[in-house]
N, C-alpha and C positions, 0 to 999 in steps of 0.2 A: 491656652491663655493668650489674649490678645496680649500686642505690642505694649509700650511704655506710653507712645504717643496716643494711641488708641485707646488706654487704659485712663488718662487722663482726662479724656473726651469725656467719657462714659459717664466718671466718676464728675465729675461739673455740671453733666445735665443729671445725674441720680439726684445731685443735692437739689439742682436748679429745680426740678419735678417735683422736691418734698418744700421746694419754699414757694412753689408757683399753687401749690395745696393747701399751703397754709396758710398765704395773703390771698386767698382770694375771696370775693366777697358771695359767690352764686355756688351752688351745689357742683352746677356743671361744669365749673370751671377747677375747683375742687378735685373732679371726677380725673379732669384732662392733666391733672400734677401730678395725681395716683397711677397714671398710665402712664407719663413721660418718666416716671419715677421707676415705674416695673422695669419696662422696653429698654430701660439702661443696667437695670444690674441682670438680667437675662444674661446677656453677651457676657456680662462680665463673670461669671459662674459658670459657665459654658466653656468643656476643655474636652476638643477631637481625641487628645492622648487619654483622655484617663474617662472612662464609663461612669464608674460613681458619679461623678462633676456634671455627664451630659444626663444622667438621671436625676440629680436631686434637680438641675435648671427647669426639665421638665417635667417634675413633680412642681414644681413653686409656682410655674407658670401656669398650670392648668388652673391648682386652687386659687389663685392672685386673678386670675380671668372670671373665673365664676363669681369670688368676691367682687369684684370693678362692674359683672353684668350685674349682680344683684341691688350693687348700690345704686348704679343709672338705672334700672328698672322701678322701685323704690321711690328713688327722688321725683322721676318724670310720671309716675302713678300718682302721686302725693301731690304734688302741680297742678293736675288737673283734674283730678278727684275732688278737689280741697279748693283751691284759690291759685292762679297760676303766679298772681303776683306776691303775696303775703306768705304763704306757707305755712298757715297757723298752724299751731302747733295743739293735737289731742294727746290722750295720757297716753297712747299706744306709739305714737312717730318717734319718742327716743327708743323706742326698747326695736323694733322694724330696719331702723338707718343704721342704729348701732350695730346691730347683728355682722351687717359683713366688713364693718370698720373693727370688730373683735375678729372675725375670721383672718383679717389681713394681717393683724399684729399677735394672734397667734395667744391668744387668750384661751383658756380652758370654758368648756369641754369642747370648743373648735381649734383644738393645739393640734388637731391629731398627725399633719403633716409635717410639724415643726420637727420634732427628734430625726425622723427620714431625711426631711433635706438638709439639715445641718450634718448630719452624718458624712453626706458625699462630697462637701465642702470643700476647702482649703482656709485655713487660720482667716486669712484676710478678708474672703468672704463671711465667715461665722462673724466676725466683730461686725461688720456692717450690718448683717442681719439682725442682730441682737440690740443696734445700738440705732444707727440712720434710720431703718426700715420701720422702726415702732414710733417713731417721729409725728409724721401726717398723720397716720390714722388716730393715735391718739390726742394731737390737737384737733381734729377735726370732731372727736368723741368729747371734748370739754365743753366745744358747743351745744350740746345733747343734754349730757350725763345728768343724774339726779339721784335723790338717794332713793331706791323703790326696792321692791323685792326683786326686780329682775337686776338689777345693777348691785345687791346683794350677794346676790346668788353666784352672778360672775365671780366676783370677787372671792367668796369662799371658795368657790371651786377653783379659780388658780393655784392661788395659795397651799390650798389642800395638794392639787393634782403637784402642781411643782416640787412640796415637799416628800411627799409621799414616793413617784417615779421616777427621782435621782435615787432610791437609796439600792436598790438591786441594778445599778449602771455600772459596767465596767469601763466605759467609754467616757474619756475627757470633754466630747463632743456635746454627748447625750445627757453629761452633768450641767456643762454648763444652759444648754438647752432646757433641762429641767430648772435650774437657777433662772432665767428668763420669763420663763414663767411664773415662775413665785412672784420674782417683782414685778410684773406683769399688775400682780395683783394689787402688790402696794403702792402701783401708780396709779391705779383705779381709785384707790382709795384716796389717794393725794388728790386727784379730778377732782374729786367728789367735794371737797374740802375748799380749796382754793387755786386760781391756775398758776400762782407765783411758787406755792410748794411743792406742786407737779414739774416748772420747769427743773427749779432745786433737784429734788429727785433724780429726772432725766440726765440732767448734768455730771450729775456725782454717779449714776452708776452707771453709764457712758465711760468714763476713763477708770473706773475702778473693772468692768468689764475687758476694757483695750487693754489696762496694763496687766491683766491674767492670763488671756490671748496671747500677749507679744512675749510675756517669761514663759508661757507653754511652747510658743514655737523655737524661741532660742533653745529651750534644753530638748528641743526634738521627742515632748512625751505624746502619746495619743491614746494610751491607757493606761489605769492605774498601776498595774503589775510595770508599767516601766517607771516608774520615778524611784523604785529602789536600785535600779539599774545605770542609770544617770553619770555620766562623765564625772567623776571625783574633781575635775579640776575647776568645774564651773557647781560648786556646791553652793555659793552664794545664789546662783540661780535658784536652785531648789528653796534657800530661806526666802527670797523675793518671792515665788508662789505660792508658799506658803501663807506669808504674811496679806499677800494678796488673796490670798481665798479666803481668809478670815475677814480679813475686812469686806471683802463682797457680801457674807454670808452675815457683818451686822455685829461683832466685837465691839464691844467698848473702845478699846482704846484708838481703836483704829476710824478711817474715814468714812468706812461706810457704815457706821454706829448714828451719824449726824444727820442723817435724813430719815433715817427710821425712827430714830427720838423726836425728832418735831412731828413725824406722821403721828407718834401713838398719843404723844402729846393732844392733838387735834381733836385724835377720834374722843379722847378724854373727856375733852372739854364740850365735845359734840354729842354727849351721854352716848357712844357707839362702845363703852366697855366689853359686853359682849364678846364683838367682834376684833376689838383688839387686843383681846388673851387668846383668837382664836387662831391669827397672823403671827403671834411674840411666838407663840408653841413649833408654828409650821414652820417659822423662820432658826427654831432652836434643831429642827429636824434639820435642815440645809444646813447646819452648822456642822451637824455631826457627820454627813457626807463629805462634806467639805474635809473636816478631821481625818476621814478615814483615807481620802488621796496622802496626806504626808506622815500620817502618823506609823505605816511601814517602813517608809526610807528615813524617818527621822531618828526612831526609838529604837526600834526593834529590829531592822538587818540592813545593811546599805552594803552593796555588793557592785562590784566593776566587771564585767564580762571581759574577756582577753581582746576581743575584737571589737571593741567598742574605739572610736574612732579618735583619732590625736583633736585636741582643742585649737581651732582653727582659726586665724587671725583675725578674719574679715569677719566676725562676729563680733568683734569690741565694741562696733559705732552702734551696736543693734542692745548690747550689752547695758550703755551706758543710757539709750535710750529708756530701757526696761528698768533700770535702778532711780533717772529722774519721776516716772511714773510711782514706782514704789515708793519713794520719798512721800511723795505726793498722798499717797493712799494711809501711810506712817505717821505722816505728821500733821494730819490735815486738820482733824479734831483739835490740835493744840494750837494751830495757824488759827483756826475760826475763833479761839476764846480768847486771845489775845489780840486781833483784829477787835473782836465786839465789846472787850475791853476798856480800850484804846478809846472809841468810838466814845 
């Protein structure tokens, strides 16, 4: 793991990369944000001591390379093929440019590297990848998107794949990773819709993703068979996960209910019904996965192993961190109605 100072660096030009991709106005230049964007979380995922960490950097790296050649190959084919100044645009240039802007963010049926490299992670890296890293490519995919059978067909398959290949996961990793991809889905479908409900979206399951993350790493789980095992004295953690998985996973009462409601709201009013009893469903499967992480340690057995380690102090400020987020996730739904209220 690099230094603090180094770690800082990285993390400045990772975002610098995803806003130099997203303001720019040329393909090319585009390309050059996606590359300054990669070239910094490399380093950062990359740990001499631990194997997993220098394999998943070099799993990510290969497929991030191949996607970044495809899309410069693509755009500068498309240039001068077509028009070098104009770029008109045929029924075939979204579904050709989109393809490796889906491969980068990890979109179904080109997930396949995503579960692998989050596996050999560290917390701090998964949150980034799940949240920063789907950033660029999917504003650069708003430019594009349209409703057609290819941009369909994405979507159902996220959706599907995400719900379907969390439920045989033992792996907290691989859960959330399969969650990523669900929403994956219903960001696509937000695109499609409008780009102000896509950011919405992005926004809210950005911090509803960090604060699931940051209560995973404080109560030290990495599979489901341990959160019945869990330090009894930090058992308010495990309700903060809890209540945070539910709301990731789309509860009513909770925050991340509020962007799913305006999405199916959309597709509603869009005559896309169909398609969105076929998301409420997939999104009711990620629920139940979600259920089945606490509903051993909550219902059914909570047990303390003898060697399980004393409650350590220097976790309070991380503690306190993790409960402002969960607030946030808790009361978010009732801050929004009384804000639009107000209004």
């Amino acid at each position: 793991m690099p230094s603090n100072s180094t770690k800082i660096l990285l993390l400045i030009t990772l975002v610098g990369g995803m806003l130099v991709s997203v303001s720019s106005n040329s393909w090319l230049g585009a390309w050059m944000g996606l590359e300054i964007n990669l070239m910094s979380f490399i380093p950062l995922m990359s740990n001499v001591k631990n194997m997993y960490n220098t394999e998943a950097s070099l799993k990510y790296f290969i497929v991030q390379v191949l996607a970044s050649a495809t899309l410069l190959f693509l755009v500068v084919m498309k240039t001068l093929t077509e028009d070098l100044f104009t770029f008109e645009m045929s029924s075939y240039t979204p579904m050709i440019i989109c393809t490796p802007l889906l491969l980068k963010s990890g979109a179904a049926p080109l997930h396949w590297w995503f579960p692998g490299v989050m596996e050999g992670l560290s917390w701090e890296n998964c949150a980034l990848l799940m949240t920063v890293q789907k950033a660029a490519p999917l504003m650069l995919m708003s430019y594009l998107i349209d409703i057609n059978i290819f941009t369909l067909s994405i979507i159902l398959m996220s959706t599907i794949v995400g719900a379907i290949g969390g439920l045989n996961q033992t792996s907290m990793r691989k859960i959330l990773t399969y969650s990523s991809i669900n929403h994956t889905g219903w960001m696509l479908i937000a695109l499609i819709t409008s780009e102000s409900m896509w950011m919405m979206y992005y926004v809210i399951y950005s911090i509803l993703a960090l604060t699931v993350v940051s209560a995973i790493k404080v109560s030290g789980v990495s599979f489901i068979n341990q959160t019945m095992m869990t330090n009894k004295e930090i058992t308010l953690m495990k309700f903060m996960l809890f209540t945070s998985l539910l709301s990731l996973g789309g509860l009513p009462p909770f925050l991340g209910f509020l962007p799913k409601w305006i999405v199916i709201q959309a597709m509603i009013t869009n005559n896309m019904a169909p398609l969105a009893t076929v998301v409420v469903v997939t999104s009711l499967i990620t629920l139940y996965y979600y259920l089945k992480i606490s509903y051993s340690s909550f219902l059914i057995l909570s047990t303390e192993p003898k060697w399980n380690l004393k409650f350590q102090k220097n976790k309070l400020i991380k503690i306190i961190g993790v409960m402002i987020l969960s607030s946030i996730s808790l009361m978010g739904v009732v801050s929004c109605t009384i804000i639009t209220n107000i209004n």
